[in-house]
C-alpha positions, 0 to 999 in steps of 0.5 A, a space after each residue: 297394069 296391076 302391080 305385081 311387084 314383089 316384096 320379100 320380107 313381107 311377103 315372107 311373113 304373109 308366107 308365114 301367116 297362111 301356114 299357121 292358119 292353114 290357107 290355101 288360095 285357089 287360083 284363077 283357073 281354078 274358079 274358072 273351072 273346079 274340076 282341077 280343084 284337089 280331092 282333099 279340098 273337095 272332100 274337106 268343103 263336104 263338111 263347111 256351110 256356104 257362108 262358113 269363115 272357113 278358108 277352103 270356103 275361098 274355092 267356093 269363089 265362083 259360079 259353079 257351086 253346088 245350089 245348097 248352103 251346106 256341103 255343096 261341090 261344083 257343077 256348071 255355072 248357076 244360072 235363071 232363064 226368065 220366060 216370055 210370060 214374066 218379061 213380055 218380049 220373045 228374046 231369050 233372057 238368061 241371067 248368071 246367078 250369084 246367090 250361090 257364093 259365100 255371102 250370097 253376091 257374086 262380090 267375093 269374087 271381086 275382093 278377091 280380084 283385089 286383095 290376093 295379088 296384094 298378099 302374094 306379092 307381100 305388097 300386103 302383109 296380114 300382120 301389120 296391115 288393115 284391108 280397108 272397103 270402101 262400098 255402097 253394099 255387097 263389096 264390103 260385105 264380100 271383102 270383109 269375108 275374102 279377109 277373114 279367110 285369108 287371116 286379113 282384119 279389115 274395115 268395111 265402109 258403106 252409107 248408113 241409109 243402106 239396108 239393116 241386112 248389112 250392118 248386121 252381118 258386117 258387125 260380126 265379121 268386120 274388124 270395124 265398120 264405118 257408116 258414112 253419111 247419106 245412102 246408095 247414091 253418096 259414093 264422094 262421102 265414102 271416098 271422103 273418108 278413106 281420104 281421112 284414114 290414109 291421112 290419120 292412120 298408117 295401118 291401113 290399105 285401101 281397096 277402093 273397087 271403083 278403080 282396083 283392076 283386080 274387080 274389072 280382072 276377076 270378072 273379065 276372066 271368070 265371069 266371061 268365061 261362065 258366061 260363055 260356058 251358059 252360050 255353049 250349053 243354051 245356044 241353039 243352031 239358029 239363035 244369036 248372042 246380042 249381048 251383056 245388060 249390067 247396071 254399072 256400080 262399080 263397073 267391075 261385072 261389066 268387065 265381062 262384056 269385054 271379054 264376051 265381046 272378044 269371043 263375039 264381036 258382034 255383040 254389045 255391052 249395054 251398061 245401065 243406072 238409075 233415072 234418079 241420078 243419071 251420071 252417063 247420061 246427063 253427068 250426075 245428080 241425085 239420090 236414088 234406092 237401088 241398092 247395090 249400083 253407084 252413081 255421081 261418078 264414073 269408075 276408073 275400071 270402066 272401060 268406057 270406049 266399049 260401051 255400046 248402050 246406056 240406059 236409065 231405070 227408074 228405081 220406082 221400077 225396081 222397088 215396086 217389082 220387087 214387091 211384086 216377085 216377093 209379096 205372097 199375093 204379088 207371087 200368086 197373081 203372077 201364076 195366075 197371069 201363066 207364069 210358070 210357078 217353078 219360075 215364079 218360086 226362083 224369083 227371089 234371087 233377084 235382089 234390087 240390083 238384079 231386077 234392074 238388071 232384068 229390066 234392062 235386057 226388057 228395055 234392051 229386047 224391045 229397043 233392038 226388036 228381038 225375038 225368039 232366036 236372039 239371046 240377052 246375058 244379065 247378072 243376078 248379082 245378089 238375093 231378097 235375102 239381103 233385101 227383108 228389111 226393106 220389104 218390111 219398111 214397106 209393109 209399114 209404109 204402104 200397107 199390105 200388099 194387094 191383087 189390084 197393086 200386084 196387076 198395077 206393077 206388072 202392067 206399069 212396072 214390067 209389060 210397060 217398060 219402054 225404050 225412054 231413058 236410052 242413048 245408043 253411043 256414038 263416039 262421041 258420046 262414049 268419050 264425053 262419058 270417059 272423060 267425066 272420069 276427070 272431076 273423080 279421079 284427077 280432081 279428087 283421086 289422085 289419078 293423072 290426066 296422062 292416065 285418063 289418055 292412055 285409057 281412052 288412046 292407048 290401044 293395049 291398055 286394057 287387053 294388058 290388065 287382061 293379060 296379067 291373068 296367068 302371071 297372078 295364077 303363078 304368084 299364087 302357086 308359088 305362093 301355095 308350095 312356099 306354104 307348103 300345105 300341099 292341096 
């Protein structure tokens, strides 16, 4: 369960805080559905940029803005379904898009998840304390944003191999930012060093999104939801949902996948990493280049037991496609081969993990032989907009790019994608994975075994955290009249 203990005093000063830098929080039901979002909010947000520090920009935290970077309100959930003629298989692929949040990624949402439960129960107090994120990328990025809306400081730690994108933008809107050593897949050294703040420093909270239920919550309530929404206006009288395909990182997204297989049982939920450092499969090792998932470990928040599928992908795939979806040559060959230009012009919402993310629902088409009728979900989690540099990087180390290389890609890389690097699990499969938990959590985390148990044994265990939803929604009203701002 998440805490929702509430402390007075410093809740008082919270209180205090949100008044004087004119903060309203938007709750849950309200990133669900923006419709119960107040006029004057709306009218306010007419005149505030997408990635503005603005705090009504919290009520942008969902799936459902406007697809324009300045003055934007609410529609139906953005989303991309990617044509036969890109992915080679009949099933229908359709893919939420997270470009069109505040930062470009769908992770301030996540931060969210975490963060605003700790502030209106006064477990978190603005004025004396530091929101410390711990991340391989767009986490930190997201958190560091969530806090300067809600007058939070924060301390954003990512690898130093990630990409320049970030460290950039980081460096305006951060508190502080700390580069740990190694790149995507050296998540130990970044837990390494909240260790070394908790010990030396007693200003700081932690939010670490491998084990923060408000990650695995946020996506669960609103990302399920939106998904289900994208069903109800795509689902034809004779087409069936097969199920949910997401790269894991932090297993916080792949929290939908419980709530979408509660609305359709029948469904599965395929969860996917890198072939370079294959921990669900074979228990981690490795370095790998797809930015945005993690690896070497299993996170708390994933519920493992519900898992149907786990699949690897070679990040020679992904980097590679993303040449191809991006270069100019790539993007006119492809047009060339019939797929649609209005397609082939969107193709850069895919960031690296996102195109992991589609290759995964080829891979998981072909292995369950789909066709035209059957319906795979993925996530667009972030763009190539966070990406240039790393389209840059090779340019220079492989020259530009040609029409030879763009045939190669999409015949290797994309129409050649097969079923290798897969394991459908059984029981006992789904609990040697749940039980890698141990080595990260219990070893070197602090959890307890008993607590491992509960997870795997305990019935209620999740489907409580899934019902803190409207006791958080509460919080955050009162929390709002106690402001006194009146939306």
């Amino acid at each position: 369960m998440i805490d929702l203990s509430v402390y007075q005093e410093r809740l008082e000063r919270t209180v205090e805080r949100a008044r004087e830098r004119d903060i309203i929080i938007p709750t849950f039901a309200q990133m669900k559905d923006p419709s119960l979002i107040p006029e004057r909010i709306k009218e306010e947000l007419q005149g505030i940029g997408l990635w503005d520090l603005a705090s009504r920009n919290l009520f942008r935290i969902t799936w459902k803005n406007e697809p324009v970077s300045k003055g934007g309100l609410f529609g139906g959930a953005n989303y991309l379904e990617i044509p036969q003629s890109l992915t080679g298989v009949e099933a229908r692929i359709i893919a939420l898009v997270g470009k069109w949040f505040p930062t470009g990624s769908h992770k301030v949402g996540a931060t969210f998840g975490c963060l605003v439960p700790r502030l209106v129960t006064g477990q978190f107090d603005p004025t004396t304390d530091k929101a410390v994120w711990p991340s391989t990328g767009n986490y930190c990025r997201g958190g560091a944003y969530d806090s300067s809306l809600l007058a939070c400081e924060s301390i954003a730690i990512l690898p130093e191999g990630m990409s320049r994108e970030r460290f950039e933008w980081l460096s305006k809107v951060a508190g502080e930012v700390i580069a740990t050593p190694g790149s995507e897949s050296n998540v130990k050294e970044i837990f390494d060093k909240t260790w070394e703040l908790r010990r030396t420093r007693d200003d700081v909270v932690i939010f670490n999104q491998f084990d923060e239920f408000g990650n695995y919550l946020w996506h669960y309530e609103i990302t399920g939801h939106a998904m289900e929404e994208v069903l109800e206006v795509e689902l034809g009288p004779h087409d069936a949902y097969r199920g949910v395909v997401l790269t894991t990182g932090s297993a916080g997204t792949i929290g939908c996948g419980d709530y979408m297989k509660q609305v359709f049982p029948a469904s599965k939920i395929a969860a996917g990493e890198a072939l370079q450092c294959p921990t669900l499969i074979e228990n981690g090792f490795g370095e790998h280049r797809i930015e945005g998932i993690g690896d070497k470990h299993v996170p708390w928040i994933h519920n493992v037991k519900n898992t149907d599928i786990v699949m690897a992908l070679d990040d020679n795939v992904i980097v590679n496609l993303a040449r191809l979806f991006n270069e100019p040559t790539g993007k006119a060959y492809l047009v060339d081969q019939g797929v649609p230009k209005t397609i082939v012009e969107q193709l850069d919402l895919l960031g690296f993990s996102s195109i992991a993310n589609l290759s995964m629902a080829i891979k998981f088409a072909k292995y369950y032989e789909l066709g035209p009728n059957d319906v795979i979900l993925t996530v667009f989690t972030d763009s190539m907009e966070l990406y240039q540099s790393r389209l840059q990087e090779m340019r220079e180390e492989h020259g530009e790019y040609t029409e030879c290389e763009a045939a190669a890609d999409q015949a290797r890389y994309l129409l050649g994608l097969t079923t290798d690097n897969l394991l459908d699990l059984r029981y006992t499969d789904q609990r040697r994975i749940h039980n890698l938990k141990y080595f990260t959590w219990v070893e070197q985390q602090g959890k307890t075994y008993e607590e491992i148990m509960d997870q795997w044994y305990l019935g209620n265990y999740w489907t409580n955290i899934q019902s803190q939803v409207p006791e958080i929604d509460d919080l955050i009203i009162s929390f709002n009249e106690r402001v006194g701002l009146n939306p």
